[in-house]
N, CA and C atoms as an extended XYZ file, in Angstrom:
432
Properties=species:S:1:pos:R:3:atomname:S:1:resname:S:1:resid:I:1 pbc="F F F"
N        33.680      -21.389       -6.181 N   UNK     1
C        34.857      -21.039       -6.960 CA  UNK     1
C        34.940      -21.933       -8.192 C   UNK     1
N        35.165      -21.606       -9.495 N   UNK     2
C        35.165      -22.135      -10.769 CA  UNK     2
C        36.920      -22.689      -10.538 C   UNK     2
N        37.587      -23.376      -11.295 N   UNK     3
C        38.408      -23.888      -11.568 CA  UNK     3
C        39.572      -22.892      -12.036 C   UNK     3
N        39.402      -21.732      -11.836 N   UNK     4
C        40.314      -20.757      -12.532 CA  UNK     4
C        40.309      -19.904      -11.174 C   UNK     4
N        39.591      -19.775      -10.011 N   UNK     5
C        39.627      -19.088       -9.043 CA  UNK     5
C        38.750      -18.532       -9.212 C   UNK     5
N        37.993      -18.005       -9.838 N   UNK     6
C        37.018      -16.496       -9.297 CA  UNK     6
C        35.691      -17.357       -8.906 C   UNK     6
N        35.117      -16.080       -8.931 N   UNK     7
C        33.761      -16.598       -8.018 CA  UNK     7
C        33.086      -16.115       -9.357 C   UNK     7
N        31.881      -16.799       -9.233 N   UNK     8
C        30.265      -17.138      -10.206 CA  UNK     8
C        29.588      -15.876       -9.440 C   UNK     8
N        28.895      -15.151      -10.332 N   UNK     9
C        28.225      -14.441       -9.956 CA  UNK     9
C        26.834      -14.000      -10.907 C   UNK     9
N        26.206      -13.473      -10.032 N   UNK    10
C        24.899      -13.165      -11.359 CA  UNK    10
C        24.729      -11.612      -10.825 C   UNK    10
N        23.768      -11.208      -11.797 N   UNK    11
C        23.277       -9.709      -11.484 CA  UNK    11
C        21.867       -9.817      -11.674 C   UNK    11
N        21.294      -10.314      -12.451 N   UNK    12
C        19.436      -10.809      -12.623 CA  UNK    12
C        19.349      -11.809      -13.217 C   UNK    12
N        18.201      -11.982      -12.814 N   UNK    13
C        17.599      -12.722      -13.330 CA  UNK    13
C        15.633      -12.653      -13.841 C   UNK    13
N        15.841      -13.356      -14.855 N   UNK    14
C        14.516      -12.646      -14.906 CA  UNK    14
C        14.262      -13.701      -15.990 C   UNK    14
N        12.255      -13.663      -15.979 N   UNK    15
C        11.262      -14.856      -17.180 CA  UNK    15
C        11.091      -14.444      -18.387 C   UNK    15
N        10.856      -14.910      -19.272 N   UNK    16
C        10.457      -14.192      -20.636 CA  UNK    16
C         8.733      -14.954      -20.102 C   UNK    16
N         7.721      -14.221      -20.506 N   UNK    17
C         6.322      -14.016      -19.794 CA  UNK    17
C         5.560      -14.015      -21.195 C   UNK    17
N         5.074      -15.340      -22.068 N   UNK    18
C         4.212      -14.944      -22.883 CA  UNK    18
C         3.000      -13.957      -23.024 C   UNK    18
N         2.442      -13.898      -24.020 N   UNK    19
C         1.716      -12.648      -24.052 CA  UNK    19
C         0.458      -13.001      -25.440 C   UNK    19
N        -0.458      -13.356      -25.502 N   UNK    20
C        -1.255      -13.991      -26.476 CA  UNK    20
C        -1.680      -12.388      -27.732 C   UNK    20
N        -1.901      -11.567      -26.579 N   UNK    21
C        -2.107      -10.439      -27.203 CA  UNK    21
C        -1.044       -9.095      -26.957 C   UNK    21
N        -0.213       -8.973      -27.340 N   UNK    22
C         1.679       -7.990      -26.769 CA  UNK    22
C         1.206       -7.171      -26.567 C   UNK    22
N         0.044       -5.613      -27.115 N   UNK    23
C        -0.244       -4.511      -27.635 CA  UNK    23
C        -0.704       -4.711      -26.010 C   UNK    23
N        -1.988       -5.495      -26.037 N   UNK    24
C        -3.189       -5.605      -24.726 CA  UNK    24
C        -2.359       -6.094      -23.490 C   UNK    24
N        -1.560       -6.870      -23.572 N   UNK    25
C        -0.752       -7.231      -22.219 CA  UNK    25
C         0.300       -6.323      -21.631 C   UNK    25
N         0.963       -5.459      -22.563 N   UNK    26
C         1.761       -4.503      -21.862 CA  UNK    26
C         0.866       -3.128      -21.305 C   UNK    26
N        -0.175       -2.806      -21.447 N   UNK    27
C        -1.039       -2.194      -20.942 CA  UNK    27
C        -1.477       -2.292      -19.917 C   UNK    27
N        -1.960       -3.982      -20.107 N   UNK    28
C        -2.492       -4.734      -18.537 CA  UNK    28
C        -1.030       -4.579      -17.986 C   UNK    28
N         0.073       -4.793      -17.751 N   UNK    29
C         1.068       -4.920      -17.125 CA  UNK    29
C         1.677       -3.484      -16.336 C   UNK    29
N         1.532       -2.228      -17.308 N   UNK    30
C         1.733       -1.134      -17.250 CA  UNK    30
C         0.719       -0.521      -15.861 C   UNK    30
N        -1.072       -0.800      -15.941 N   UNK    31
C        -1.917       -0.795      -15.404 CA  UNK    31
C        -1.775       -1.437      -13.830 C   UNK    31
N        -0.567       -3.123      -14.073 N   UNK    32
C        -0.747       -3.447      -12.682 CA  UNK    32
C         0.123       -3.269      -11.790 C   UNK    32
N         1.204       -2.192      -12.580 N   UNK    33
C         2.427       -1.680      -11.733 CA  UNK    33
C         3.568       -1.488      -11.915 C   UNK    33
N         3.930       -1.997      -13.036 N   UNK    34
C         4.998       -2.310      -13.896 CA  UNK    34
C         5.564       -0.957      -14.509 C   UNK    34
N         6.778       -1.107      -14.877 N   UNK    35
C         7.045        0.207      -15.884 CA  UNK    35
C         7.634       -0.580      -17.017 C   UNK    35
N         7.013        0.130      -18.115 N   UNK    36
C         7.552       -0.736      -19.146 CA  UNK    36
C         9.481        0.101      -19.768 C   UNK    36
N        10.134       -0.590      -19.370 N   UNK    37
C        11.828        0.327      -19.322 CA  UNK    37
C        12.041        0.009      -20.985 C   UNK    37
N        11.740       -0.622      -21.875 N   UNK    38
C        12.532       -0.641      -22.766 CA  UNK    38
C        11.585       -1.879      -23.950 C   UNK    38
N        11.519       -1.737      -25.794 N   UNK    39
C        11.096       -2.764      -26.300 CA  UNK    39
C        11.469       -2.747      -27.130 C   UNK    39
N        11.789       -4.018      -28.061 N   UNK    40
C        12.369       -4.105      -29.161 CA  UNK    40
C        12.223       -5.491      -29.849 C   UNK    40
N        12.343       -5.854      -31.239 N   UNK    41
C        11.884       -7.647      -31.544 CA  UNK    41
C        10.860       -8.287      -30.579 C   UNK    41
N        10.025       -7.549      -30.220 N   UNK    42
C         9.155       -8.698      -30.114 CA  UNK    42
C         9.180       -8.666      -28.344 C   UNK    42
N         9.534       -8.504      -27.947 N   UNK    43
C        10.084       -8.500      -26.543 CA  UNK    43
C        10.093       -6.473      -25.606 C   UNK    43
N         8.899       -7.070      -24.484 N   UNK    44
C         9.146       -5.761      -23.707 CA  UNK    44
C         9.823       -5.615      -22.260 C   UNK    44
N        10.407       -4.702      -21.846 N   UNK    45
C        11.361       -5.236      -20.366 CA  UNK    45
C        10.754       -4.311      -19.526 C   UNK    45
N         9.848       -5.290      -18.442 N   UNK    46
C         8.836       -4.510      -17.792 CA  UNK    46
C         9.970       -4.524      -15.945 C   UNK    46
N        10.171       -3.407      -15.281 N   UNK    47
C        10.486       -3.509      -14.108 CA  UNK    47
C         9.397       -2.655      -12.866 C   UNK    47
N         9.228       -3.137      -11.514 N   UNK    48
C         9.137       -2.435      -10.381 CA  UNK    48
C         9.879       -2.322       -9.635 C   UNK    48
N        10.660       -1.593       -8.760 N   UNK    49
C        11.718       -1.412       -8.111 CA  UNK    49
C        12.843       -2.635       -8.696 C   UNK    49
N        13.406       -3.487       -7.906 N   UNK    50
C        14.649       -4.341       -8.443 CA  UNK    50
C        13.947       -5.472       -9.716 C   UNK    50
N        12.574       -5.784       -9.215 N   UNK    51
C        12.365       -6.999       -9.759 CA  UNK    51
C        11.514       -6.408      -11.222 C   UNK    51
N        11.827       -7.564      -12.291 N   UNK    52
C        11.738       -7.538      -13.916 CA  UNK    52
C        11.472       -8.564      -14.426 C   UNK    52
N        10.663       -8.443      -15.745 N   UNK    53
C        10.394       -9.896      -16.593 CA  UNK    53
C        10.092       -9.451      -18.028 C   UNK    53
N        10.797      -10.372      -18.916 N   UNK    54
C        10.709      -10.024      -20.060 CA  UNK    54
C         9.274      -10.389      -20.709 C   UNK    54
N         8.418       -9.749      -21.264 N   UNK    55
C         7.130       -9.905      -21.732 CA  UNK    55
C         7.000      -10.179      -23.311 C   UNK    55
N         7.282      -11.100      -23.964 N   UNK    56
C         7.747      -11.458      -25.354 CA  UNK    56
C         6.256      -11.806      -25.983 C   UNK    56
N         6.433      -11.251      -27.164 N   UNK    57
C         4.934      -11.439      -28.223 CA  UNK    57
C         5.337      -12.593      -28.629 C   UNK    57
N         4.755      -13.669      -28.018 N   UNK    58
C         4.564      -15.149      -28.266 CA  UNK    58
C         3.684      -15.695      -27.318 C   UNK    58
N         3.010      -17.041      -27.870 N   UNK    59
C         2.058      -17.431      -27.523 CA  UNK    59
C         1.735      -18.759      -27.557 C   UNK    59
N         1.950      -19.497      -26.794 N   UNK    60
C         1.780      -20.989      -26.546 CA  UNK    60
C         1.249      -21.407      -25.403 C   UNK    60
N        -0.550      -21.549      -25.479 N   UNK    61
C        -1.355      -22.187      -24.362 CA  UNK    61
C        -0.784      -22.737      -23.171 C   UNK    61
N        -0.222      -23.788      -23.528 N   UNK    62
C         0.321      -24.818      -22.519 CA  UNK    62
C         1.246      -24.003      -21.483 C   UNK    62
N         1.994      -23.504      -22.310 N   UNK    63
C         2.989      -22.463      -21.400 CA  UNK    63
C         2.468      -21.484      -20.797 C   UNK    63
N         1.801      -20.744      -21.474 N   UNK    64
C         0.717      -19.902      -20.822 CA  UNK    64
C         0.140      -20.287      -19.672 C   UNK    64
N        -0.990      -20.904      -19.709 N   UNK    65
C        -1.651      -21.284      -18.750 CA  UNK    65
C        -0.823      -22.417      -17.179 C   UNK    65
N         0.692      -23.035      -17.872 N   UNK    66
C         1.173      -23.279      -16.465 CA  UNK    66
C         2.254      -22.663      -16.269 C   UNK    66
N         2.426      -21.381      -16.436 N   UNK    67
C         3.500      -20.525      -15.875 CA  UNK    67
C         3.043      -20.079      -14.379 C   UNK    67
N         3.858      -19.860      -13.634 N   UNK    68
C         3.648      -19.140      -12.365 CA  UNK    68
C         4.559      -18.204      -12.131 C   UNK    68
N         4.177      -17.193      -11.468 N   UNK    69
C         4.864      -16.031      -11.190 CA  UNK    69
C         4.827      -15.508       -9.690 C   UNK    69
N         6.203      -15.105       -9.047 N   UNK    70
C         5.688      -14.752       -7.919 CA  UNK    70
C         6.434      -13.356       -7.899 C   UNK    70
N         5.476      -12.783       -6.979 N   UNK    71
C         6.072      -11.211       -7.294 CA  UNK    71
C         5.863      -10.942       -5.097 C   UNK    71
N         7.032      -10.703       -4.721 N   UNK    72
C         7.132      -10.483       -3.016 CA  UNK    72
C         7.225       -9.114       -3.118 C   UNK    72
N         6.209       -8.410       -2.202 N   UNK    73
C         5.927       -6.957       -2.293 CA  UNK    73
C         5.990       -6.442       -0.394 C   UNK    73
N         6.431       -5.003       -0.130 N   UNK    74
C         6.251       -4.963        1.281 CA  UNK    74
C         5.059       -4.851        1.797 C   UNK    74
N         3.959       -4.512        0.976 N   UNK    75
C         2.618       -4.068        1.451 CA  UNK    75
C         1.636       -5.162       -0.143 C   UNK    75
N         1.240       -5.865        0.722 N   UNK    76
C         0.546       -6.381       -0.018 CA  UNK    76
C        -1.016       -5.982       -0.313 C   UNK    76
N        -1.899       -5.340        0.685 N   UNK    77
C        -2.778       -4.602        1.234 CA  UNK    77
C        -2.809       -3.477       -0.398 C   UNK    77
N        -1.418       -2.383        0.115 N   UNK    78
C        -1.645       -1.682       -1.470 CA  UNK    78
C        -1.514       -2.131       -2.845 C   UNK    78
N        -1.040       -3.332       -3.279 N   UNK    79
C        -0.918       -3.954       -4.492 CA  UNK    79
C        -2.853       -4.377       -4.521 C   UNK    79
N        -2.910       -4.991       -3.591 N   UNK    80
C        -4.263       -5.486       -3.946 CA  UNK    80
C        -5.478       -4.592       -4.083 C   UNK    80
N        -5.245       -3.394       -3.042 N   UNK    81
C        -6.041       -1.656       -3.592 CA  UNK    81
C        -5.423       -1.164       -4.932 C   UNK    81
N        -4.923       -1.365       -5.419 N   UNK    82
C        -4.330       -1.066       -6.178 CA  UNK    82
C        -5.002       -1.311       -7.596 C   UNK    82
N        -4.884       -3.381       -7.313 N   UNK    83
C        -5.844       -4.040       -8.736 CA  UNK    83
C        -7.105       -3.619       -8.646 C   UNK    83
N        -7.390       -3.306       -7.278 N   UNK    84
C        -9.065       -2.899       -6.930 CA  UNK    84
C        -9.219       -1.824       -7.675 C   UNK    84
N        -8.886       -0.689       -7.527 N   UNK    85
C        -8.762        0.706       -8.189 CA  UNK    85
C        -8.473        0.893       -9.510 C   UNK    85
N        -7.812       -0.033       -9.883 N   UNK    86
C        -7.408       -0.144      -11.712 CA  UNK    86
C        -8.785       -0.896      -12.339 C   UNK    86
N        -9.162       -1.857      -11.606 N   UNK    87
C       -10.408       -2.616      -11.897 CA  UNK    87
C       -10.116       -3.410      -13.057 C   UNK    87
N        -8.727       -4.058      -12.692 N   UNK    88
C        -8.045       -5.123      -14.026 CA  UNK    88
C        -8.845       -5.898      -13.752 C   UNK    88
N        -9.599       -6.690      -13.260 N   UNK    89
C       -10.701       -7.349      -13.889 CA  UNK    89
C       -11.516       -6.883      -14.589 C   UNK    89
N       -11.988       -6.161      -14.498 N   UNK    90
C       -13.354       -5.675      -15.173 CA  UNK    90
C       -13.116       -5.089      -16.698 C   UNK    90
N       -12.134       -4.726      -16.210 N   UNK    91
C       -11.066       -3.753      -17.468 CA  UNK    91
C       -10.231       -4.758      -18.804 C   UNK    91
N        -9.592       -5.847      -18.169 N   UNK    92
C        -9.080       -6.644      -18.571 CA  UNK    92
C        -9.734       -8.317      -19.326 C   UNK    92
N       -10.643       -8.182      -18.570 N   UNK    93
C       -11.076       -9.962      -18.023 CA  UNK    93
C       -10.342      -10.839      -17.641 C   UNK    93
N        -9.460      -10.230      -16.495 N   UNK    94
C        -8.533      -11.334      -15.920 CA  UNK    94
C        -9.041      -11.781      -14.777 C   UNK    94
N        -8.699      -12.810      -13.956 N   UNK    95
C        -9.228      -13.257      -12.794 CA  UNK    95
C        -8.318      -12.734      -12.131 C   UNK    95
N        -9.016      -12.295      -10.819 N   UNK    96
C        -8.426      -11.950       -8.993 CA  UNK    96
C        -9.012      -12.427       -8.406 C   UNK    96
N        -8.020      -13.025       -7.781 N   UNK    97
C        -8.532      -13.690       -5.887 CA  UNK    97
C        -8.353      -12.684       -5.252 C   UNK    97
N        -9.242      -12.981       -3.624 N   UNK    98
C        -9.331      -12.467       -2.230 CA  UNK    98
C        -8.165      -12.753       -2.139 C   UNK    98
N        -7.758      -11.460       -1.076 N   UNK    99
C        -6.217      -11.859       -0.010 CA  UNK    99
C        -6.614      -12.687        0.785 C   UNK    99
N        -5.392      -13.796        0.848 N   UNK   100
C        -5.463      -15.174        1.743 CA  UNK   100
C        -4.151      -15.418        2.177 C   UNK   100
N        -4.257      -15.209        3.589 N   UNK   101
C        -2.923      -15.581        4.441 CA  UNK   101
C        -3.040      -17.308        4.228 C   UNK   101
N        -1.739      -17.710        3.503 N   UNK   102
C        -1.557      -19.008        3.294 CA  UNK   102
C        -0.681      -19.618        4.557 C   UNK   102
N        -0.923      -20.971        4.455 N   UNK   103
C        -0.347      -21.764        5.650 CA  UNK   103
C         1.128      -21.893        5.652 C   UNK   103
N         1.736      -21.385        4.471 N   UNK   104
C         3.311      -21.371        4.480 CA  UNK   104
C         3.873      -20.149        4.700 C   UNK   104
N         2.755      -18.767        5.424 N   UNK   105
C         3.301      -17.873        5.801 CA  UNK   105
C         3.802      -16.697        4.803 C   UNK   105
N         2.705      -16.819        3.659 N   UNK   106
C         2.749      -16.007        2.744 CA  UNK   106
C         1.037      -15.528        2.478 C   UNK   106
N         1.154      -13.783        2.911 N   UNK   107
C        -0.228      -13.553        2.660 CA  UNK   107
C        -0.481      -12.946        1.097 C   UNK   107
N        -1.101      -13.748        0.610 N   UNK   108
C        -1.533      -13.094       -1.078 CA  UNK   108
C        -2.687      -13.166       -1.784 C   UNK   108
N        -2.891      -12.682       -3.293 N   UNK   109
C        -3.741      -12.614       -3.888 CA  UNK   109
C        -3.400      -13.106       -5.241 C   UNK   109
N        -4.133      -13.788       -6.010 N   UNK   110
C        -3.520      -14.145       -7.712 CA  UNK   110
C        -4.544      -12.954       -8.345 C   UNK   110
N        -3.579      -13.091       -9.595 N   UNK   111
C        -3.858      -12.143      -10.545 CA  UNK   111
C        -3.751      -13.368      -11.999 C   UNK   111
N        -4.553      -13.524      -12.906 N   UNK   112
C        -4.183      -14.347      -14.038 CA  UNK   112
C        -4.116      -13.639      -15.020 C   UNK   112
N        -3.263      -13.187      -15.962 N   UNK   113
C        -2.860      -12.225      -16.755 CA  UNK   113
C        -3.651      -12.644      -17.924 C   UNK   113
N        -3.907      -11.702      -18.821 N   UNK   114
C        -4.800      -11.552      -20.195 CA  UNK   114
C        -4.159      -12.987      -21.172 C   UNK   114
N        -2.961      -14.185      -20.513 N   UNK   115
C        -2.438      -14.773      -21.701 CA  UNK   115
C        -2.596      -15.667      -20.269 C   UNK   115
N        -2.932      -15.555      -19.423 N   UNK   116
C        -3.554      -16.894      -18.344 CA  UNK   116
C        -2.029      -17.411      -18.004 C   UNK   116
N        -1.040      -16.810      -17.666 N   UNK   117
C         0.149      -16.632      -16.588 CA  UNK   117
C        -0.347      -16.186      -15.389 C   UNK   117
N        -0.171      -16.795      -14.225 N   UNK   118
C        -0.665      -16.720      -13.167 CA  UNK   118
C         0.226      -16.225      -12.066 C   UNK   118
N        -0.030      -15.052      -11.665 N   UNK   119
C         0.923      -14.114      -10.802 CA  UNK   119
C         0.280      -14.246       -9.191 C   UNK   119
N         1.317      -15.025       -8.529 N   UNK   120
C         0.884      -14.541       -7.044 CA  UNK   120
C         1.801      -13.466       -6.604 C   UNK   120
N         0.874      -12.181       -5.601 N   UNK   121
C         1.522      -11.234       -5.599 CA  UNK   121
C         1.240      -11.277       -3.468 C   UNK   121
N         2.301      -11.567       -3.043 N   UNK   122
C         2.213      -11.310       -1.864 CA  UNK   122
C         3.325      -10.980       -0.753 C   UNK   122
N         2.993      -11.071        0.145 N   UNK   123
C         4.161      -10.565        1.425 CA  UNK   123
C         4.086      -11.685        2.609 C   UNK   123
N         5.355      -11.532        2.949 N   UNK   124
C         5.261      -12.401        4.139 CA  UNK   124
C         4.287      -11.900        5.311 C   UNK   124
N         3.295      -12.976        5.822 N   UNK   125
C         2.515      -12.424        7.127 CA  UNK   125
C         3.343      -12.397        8.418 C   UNK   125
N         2.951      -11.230        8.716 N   UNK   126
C         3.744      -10.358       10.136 CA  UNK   126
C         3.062      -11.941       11.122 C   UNK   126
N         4.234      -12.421       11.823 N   UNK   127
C         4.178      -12.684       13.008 CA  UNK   127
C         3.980      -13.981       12.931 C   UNK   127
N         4.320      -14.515       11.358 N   UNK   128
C         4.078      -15.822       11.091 CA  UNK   128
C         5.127      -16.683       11.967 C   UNK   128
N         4.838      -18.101       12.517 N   UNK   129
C         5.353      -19.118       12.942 CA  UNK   129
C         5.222      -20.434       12.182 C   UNK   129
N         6.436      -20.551       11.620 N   UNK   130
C         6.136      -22.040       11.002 CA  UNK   130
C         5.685      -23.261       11.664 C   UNK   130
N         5.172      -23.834       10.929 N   UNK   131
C         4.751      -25.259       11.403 CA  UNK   131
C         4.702      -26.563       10.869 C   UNK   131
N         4.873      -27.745       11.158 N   UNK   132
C         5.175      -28.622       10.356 CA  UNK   132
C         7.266      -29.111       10.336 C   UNK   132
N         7.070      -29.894        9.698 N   UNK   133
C         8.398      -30.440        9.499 CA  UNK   133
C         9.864      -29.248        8.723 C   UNK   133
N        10.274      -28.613        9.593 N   UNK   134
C        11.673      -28.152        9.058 CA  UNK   134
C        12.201      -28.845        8.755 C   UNK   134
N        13.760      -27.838        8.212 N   UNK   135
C        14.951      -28.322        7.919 CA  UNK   135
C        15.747      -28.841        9.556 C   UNK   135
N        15.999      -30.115        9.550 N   UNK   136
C        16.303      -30.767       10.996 CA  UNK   136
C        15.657      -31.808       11.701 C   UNK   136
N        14.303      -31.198       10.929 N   UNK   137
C        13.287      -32.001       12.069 CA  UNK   137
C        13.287      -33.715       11.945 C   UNK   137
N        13.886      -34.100       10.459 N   UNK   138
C        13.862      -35.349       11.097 CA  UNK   138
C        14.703      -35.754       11.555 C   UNK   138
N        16.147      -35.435       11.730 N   UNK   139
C        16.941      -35.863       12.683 CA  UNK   139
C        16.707      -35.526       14.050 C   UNK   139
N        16.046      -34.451       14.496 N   UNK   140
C        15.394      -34.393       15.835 CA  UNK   140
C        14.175      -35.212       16.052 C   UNK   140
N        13.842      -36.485       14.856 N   UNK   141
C        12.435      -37.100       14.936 CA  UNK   141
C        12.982      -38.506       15.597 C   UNK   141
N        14.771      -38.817       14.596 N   UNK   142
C        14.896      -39.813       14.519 CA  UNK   142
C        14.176      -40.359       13.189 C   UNK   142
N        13.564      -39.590       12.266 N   UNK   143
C        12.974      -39.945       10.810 CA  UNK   143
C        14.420      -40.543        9.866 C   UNK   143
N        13.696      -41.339        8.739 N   UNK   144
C        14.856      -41.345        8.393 CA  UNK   144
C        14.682      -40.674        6.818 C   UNK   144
């Protein structure tokens, strides 16, 4: 509650996603699933079902190359047939990884976009059990 009574609320949220080349990246983007909803100044507003990111014709290495992106999908299996079948590597020269069930219970694949923004695209693995230190565990350790 803010100081006036109401409640804070949001409706989206969403990245502005450099783009080294705008013309070639909304293509690649279009290609990896995306719909491109709307563009204008410089800036394109790409969505798949709820989730969106603004794709802006600008270009700064540093940012580029350590952006991360995560995109949670129900079928991760068809996203990754998917890049297979589009052949955005080959097509693009972007890098793809193998699907890899990770140890935090997220199974995925990266995708590094034509401006080297790095998209992990995955789903939670069915039947995962965490492991390691929760929220609690060190007061059930006695940790301090």
């Amino acid at each position: 509650m803010t100081s006036l009574g109401t409640t804070l609320r949001a409706t989206e949220i969403k990245a502005f996603v450099p783009a080294r080349d705008f013309a070639l990246s909304q293509r690649f983007y279009a290609d990896l699933g995306f719909e491109k909803r709307s563009e204008g100044g410089g800036v394109a507003y790409f969505q798949v079902d709820g989730c969106a990111f603004l794709l802006q014709d600008f270009h700064v290495p540093a940012l580029a190359d350590n952006l991360v992106m995560h995109l949670l999908v129900p079928s991760v299996d068809a996203w990754y047939a998917h890049v297979q079948t589009q052949d955005l590597a080959g097509r693009y020269g972007v890098r793809v990884t193998p699907l890899v069930a990770q140890p935090w219970g997220i199974t995925e694949f990266v995708v590094i976009d034509p401006a080297g923004v790095c998209w992990h695209i995955g789903q939670n693995t069915p039947g995962f059990v965490p492991q390691g230190r929760l929220p609690g565990a060190a007061e059930e350790a006695d940790l301090p």
